[in-house]
C-alpha positions in Angstrom: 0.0 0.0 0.0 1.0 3.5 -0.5 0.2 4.1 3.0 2.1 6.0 5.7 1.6 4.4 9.8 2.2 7.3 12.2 2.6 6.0 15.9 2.8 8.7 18.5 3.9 7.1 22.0 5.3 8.0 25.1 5.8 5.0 27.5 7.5 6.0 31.1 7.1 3.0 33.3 5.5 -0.8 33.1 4.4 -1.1 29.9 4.9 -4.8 28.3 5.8 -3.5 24.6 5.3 -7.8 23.6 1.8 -7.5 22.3 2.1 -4.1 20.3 5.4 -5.4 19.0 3.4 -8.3 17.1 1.1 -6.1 15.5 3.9 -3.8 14.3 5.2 -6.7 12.7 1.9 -7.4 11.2 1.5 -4.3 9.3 4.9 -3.3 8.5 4.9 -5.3 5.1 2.0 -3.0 4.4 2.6 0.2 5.0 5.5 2.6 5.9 5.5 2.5 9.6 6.7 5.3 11.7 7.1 5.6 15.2 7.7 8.5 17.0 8.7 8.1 20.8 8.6 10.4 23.3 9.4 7.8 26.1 12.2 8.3 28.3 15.7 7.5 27.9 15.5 3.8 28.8 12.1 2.7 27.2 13.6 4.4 23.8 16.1 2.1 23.6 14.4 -1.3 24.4 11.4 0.2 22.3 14.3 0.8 19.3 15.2 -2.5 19.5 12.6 -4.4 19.2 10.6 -1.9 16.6 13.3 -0.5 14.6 13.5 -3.1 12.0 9.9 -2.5 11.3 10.3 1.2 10.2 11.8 4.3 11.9 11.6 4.7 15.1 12.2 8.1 16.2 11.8 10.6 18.6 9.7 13.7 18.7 11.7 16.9 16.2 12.7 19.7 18.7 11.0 21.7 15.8 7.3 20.9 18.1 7.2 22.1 21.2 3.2 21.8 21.8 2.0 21.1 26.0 0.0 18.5 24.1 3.0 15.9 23.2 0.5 13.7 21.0 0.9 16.6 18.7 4.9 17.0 18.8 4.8 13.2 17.9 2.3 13.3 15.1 3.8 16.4 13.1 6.8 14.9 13.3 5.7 12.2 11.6 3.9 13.8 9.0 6.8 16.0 8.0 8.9 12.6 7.4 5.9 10.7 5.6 6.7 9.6 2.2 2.7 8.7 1.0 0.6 11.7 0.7 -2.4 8.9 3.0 -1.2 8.7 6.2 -3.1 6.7 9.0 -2.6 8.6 12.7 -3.7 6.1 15.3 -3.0 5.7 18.9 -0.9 2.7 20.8 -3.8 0.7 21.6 -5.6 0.8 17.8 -5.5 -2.4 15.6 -6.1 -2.0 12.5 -6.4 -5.0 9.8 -4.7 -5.0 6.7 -8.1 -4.7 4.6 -8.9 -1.6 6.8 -6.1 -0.1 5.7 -6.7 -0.7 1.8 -9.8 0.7 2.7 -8.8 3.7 4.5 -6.2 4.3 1.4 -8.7 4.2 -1.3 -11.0 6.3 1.0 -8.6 9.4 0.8 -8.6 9.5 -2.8 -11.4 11.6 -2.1 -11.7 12.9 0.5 -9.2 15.0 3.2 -10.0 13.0 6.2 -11.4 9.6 7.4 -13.0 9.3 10.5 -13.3 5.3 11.5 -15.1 3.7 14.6 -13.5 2.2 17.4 -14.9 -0.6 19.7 -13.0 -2.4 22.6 -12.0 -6.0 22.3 -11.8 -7.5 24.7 -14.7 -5.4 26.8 -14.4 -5.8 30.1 -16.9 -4.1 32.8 -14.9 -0.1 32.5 -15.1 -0.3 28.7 -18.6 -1.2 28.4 -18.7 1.8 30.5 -16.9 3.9 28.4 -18.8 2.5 25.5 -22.2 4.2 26.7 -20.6 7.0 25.2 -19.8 6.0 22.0 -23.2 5.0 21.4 -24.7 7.6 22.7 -22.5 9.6 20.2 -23.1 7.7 16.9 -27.2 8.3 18.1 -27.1 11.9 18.3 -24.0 13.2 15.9 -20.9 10.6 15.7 -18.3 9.1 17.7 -14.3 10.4 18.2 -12.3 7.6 17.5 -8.4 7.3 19.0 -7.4 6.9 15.1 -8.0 9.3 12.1 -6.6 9.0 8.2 -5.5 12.2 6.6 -3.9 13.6 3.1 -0.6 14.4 4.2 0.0 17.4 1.7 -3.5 19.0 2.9 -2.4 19.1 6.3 0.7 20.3 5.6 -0.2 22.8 3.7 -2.7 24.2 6.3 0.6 24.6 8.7 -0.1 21.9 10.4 -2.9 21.9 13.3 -2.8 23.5 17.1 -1.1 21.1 19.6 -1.5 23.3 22.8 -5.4 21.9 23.3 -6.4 18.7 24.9 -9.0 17.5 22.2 -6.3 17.2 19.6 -8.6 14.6 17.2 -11.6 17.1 17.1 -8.8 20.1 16.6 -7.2 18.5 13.4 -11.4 17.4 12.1 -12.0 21.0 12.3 -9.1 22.1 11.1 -9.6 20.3 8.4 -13.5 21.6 8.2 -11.9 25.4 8.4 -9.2 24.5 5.2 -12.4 23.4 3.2 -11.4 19.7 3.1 -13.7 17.4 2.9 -14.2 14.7 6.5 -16.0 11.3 5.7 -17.5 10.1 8.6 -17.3 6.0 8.3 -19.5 4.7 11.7 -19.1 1.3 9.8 -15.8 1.3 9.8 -15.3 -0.4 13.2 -11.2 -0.3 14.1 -10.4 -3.0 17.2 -9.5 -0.9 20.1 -7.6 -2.7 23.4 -9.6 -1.4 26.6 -7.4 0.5 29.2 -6.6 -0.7 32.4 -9.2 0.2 35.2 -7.0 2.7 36.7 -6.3 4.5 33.7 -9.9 4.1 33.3 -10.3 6.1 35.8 -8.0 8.3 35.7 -9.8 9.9 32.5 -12.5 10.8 33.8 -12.4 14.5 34.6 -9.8 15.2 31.4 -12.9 13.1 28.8 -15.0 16.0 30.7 -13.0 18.9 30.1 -12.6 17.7 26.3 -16.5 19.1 26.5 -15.2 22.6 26.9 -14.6 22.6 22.9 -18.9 21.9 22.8 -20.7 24.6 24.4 -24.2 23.2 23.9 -22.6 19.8 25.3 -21.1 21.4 27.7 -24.3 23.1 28.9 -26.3 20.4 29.0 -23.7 18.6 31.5 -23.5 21.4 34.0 -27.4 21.4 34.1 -27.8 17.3 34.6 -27.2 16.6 37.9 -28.6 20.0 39.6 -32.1 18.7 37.0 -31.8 15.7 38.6 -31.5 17.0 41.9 -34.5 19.1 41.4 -36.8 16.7 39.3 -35.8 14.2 42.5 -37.9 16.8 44.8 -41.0 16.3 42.6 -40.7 12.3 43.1 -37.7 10.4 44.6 -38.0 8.0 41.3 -38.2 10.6 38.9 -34.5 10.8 38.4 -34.3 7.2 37.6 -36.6 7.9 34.9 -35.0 10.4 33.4 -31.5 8.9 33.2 -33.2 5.5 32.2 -34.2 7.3 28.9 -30.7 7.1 27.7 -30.8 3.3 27.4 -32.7 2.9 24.3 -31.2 6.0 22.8 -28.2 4.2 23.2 -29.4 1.1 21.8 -30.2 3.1 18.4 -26.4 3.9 18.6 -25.5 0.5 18.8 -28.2 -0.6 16.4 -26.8 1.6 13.8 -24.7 0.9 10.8 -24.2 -2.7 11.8 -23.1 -2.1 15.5 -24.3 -5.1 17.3 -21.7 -7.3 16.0 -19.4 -4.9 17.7 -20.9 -3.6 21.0 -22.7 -5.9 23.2 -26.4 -5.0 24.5 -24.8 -4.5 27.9 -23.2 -1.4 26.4 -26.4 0.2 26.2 -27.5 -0.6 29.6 -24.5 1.7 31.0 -25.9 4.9 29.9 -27.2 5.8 32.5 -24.2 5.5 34.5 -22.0 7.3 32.3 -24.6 10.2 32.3 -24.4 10.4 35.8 -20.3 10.3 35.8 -20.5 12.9 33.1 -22.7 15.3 35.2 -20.7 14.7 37.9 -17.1 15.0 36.0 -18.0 18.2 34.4 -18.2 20.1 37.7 -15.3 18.8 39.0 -13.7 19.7 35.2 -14.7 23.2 36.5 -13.4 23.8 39.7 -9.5 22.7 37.6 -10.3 24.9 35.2 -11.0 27.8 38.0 -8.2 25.9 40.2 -5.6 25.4 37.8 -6.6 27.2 34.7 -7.2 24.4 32.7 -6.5 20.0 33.5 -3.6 17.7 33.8 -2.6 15.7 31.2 1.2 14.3 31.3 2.2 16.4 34.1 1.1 19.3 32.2 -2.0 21.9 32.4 -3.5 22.3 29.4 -6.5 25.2 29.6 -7.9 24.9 25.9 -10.2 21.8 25.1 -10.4 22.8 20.9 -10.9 25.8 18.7 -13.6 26.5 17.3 -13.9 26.2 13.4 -14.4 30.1 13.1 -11.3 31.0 14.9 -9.3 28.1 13.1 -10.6 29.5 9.7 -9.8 33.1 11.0 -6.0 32.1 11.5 -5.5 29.8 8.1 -7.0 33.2 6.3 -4.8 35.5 7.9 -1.7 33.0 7.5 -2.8 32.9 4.0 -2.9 36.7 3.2 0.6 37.1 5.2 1.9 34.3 2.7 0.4 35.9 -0.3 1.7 39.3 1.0 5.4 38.2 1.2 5.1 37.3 -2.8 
């Protein structure tokens, strides 16, 4: 395939690198892999080793120097690419080798490639987690951990903004404010490994602040649980109710574009609790922002979620009359 494989990763400590070296291996013949490590010292090395016959390994270009490191990795690689597709996914994606013909064929027309992720295996904190996702393919679409991209487009838009958190939904609409074109493909459905429950965890609050870059999302979240809280004065089971009317919602999600096969009717039966964690999340996504000025993420603060498209679009048409000014 004519196909570029960027890899951004940063692994510090406890990481077995066993089961993502055997699916290196399994796409390498396919496409021009490149990995771009931000680990430390010690994990480059052993990392090197046993994925550097594969492609290049590499580590972020001192060029980057976004708070969001994701970023620093993934404009690294798309400076080196040498196929104008290039696949961006994250360490715990698995793609096959017909999703990836797919995905390259896809971009002859179109800018960008939005797939679906599902967990495999699914244990209880990803069917959790995977309330979400169908809660999102219901009511607008999902954001995968993996996007496809023409390289040159990207490129030549200067590249996207790696000082936010949301750095998938910034480089979609940055690509919505250069006029390319985004398919969104909700039967596309890319294997995903599940995190570990601490990491699980862990998320919470940051997946909450992400809703900073949706203000009508974001709304909606801050009013939840005070609605509950109020609709529960009325009649103690009136809350239930409410949040209850998120499980068949979700169950259109799952229904949709072929989903069953890939997310399990339990999924659906979650909704309700993610609701809840969201509600709850979103406050506490406040008081860092007010706190801190923004959340943590890799020991760093990061107080912008996404641009917007207008302010995006703003900047490429200002860039663009500075370039068109200097010739």
């Amino acid at each position: 395939m004519r196909l570029s494989y960027i890899l951004p990763i940063k692994w510090d400590a406890g990481q077995d690198p066993q089961e993502l070296t055997g699916y290196l291996k399994s796409i390498a013949d396919q496409v021009e892999l490149i990995v771009v490590d931000g680990s430390n010292p010690a994990n480059f090395l052993l990392h090197k080793e046993a994925w550097g016959s594969y492609g290049k390994h590499l580590p972020p270009s001192a060029e980057f120097n976004f708070v969001n490191g994701k970023v620093n990795g993934v404009m690294t690689g798309l400076r080196l690419a040498q196929h104008e597709k290039v696949v961006i996914a994250d360490d715990d994606v698995r793609y096959t080798p017909e999703q990836l013909r797919l995905v390259e064929s896809l971009l002859e027309e179109v800018q960008l490639v939005v797939p679906q992720n599902y967990f495999s295996p699914a244990p209880w904190h990803a069917q959790w987690d995977t309330a979400r996702t169908l809660l999102n393919r219901a009511l607008h679409h999902d954001y995968p951990g993996t996007l496809a991209v023409q390289q040159d487009f990207i490129n030549q838009l200067g590249g996207y903004d790696g000082n936010v958190l949301f750095e998938n939904l910034e480089l979609m609409r940055t690509v919505e404010a250069g006029y390319g074109k985004v398919l969104y493909k909700p039967d596309l459905f890319v294997e995903r490994l599940p995190p570990s429950d601490k990491h699980f965890w862990s998320q919470r609050v940051r997946q909450a602040y992400d809703d900073y870059a949706q203000p009508l999302k974001l709304a909606f979240f801050f009013a939840l649980v005070p609605g509950l809280i109020a609709s529960g004065v009325v009649s103690p089971f009136l809350p239930l109710g409410l949040l209850a009317l998120s499980v068949p919602i979700a169950e259109i999600g799952r229904r949709m574009h072929g989903g069953t096969k890939y997310f399990s009717a339990a999924c659906a039966l979650y909704a309700p609790c993610w609701l809840l964690e969201r509600g709850i999340c979103t406050w506490l996504a406040m008081f860092a922002k007010l706190r801190y000025g923004g959340v943590r993420y890799n020991h760093k603060i990061i107080s912008v979620a996404a641009n917007p498209i207008w302010k995006l679009r703003s900047k490429l048409n200002a860039r663009q009359v500075v370039n068109t000014v200097g010739v």
